[in-house]
C-alpha positions as CSV (number, residue, x, y, z in Angstrom):
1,X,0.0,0.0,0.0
2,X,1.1,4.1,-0.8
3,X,0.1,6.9,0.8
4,X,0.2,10.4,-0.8
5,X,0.0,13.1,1.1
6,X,-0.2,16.4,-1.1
7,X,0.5,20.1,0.7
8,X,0.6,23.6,0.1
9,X,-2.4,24.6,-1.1
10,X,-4.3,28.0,-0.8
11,X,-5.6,31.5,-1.7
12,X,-3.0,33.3,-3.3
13,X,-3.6,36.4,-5.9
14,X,-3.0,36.6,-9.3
15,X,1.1,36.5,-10.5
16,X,1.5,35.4,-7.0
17,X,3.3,31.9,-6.5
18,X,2.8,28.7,-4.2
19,X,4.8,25.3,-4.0
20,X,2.5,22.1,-3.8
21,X,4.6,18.8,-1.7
22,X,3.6,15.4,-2.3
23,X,4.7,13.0,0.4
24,X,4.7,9.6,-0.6
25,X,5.0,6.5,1.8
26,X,4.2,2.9,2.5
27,X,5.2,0.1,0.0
28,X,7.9,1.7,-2.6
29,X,11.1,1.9,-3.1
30,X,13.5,2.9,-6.3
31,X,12.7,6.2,-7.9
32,X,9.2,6.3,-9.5
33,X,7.6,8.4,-12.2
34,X,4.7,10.9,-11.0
35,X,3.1,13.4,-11.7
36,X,0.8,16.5,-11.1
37,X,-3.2,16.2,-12.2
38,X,-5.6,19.3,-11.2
39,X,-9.3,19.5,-11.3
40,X,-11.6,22.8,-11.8
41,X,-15.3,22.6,-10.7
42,X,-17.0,21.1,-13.7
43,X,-14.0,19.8,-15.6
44,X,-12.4,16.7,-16.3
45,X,-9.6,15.7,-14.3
46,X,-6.0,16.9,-16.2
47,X,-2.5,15.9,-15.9
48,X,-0.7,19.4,-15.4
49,X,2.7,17.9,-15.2
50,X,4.9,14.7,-15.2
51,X,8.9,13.6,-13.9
52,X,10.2,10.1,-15.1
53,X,11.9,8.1,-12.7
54,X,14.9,9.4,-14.4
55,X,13.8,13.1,-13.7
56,X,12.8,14.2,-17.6
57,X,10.2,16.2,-17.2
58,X,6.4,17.2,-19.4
59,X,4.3,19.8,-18.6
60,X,0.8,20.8,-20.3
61,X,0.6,24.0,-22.7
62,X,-1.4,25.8,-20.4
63,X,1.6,26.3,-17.4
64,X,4.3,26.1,-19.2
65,X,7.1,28.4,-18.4
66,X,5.3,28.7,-15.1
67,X,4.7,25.6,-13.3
68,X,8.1,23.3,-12.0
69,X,8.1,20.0,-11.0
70,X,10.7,18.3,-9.2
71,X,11.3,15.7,-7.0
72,X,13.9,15.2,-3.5
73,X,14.4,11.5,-3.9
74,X,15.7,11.1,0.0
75,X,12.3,12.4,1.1
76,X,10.1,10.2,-1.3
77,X,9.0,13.9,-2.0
78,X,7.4,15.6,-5.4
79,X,7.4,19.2,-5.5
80,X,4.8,21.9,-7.7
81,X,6.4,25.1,-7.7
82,X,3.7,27.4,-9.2
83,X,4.8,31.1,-10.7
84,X,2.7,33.6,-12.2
85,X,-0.6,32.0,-10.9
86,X,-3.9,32.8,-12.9
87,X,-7.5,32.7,-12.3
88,X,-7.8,29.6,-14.4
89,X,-5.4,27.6,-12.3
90,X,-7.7,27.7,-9.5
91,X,-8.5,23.7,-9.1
92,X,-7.7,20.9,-6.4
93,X,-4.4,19.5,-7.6
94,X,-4.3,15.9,-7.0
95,X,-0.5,14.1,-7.2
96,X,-0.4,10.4,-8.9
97,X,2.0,7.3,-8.2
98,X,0.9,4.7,-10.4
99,X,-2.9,4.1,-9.5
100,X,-2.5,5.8,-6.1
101,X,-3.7,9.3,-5.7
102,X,-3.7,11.9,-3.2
103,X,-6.2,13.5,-1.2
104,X,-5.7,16.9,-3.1
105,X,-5.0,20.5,-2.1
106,X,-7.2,23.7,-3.0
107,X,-5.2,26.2,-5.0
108,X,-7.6,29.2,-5.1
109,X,-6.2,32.1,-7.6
110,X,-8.4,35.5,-6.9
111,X,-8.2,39.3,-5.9
């Protein structure tokens, strides 16, 4: 069994920034891939972003240039660093290991 455990979340304003964690435990080892999925009210699920157990990295058109993803591999952790937020990236972001998911995070992006 895996837990996830994703943090970080909130209210932040447009432009501002915020870094999302992903804590993974329980039955892993070695370095896995995983990745970054967000949700809007009303809207299909999305992957947002992706790192390969070798650390290559994807990221979807929409936060590109703005959205990081990285991992610390002695903490089993996944980072989301998040620049130049926008109204649109307002969604509960969700991270993914294989068919384990997190509980998700609000990231609310407003004046």
């Amino acid at each position: 069994q895996v837990q996830l455990v994703e943090s970080g979340g909130g209210l932040v304003q447009p432009g501002g920034s915020l870094r999302l964690s992903c804590a993974a435990s329980g039955s892993i080892s070695g370095l896995n891939p995983m990745d970054w999925y967000r949700q809007a009210p009303g809207k299909q699920r999305e992957l947002v972003a992706h790192i390969s157990s070798a650390g290559g990295t994807n990221y979807a058109d929409s936060v590109k240039g703005r959205f990081t993803i990285s991992r610390d591999n002695a903490k089993n952790t996944v980072y989301l660093q998040m620049n130049s937020l926008k109204p649109e990236d307002t969604a509960v972001y969700y991270c993914r290991l294989y068919s384990y998911w997190g509980q998700g995070t609000q990231v609310t992006v407003s004046s």
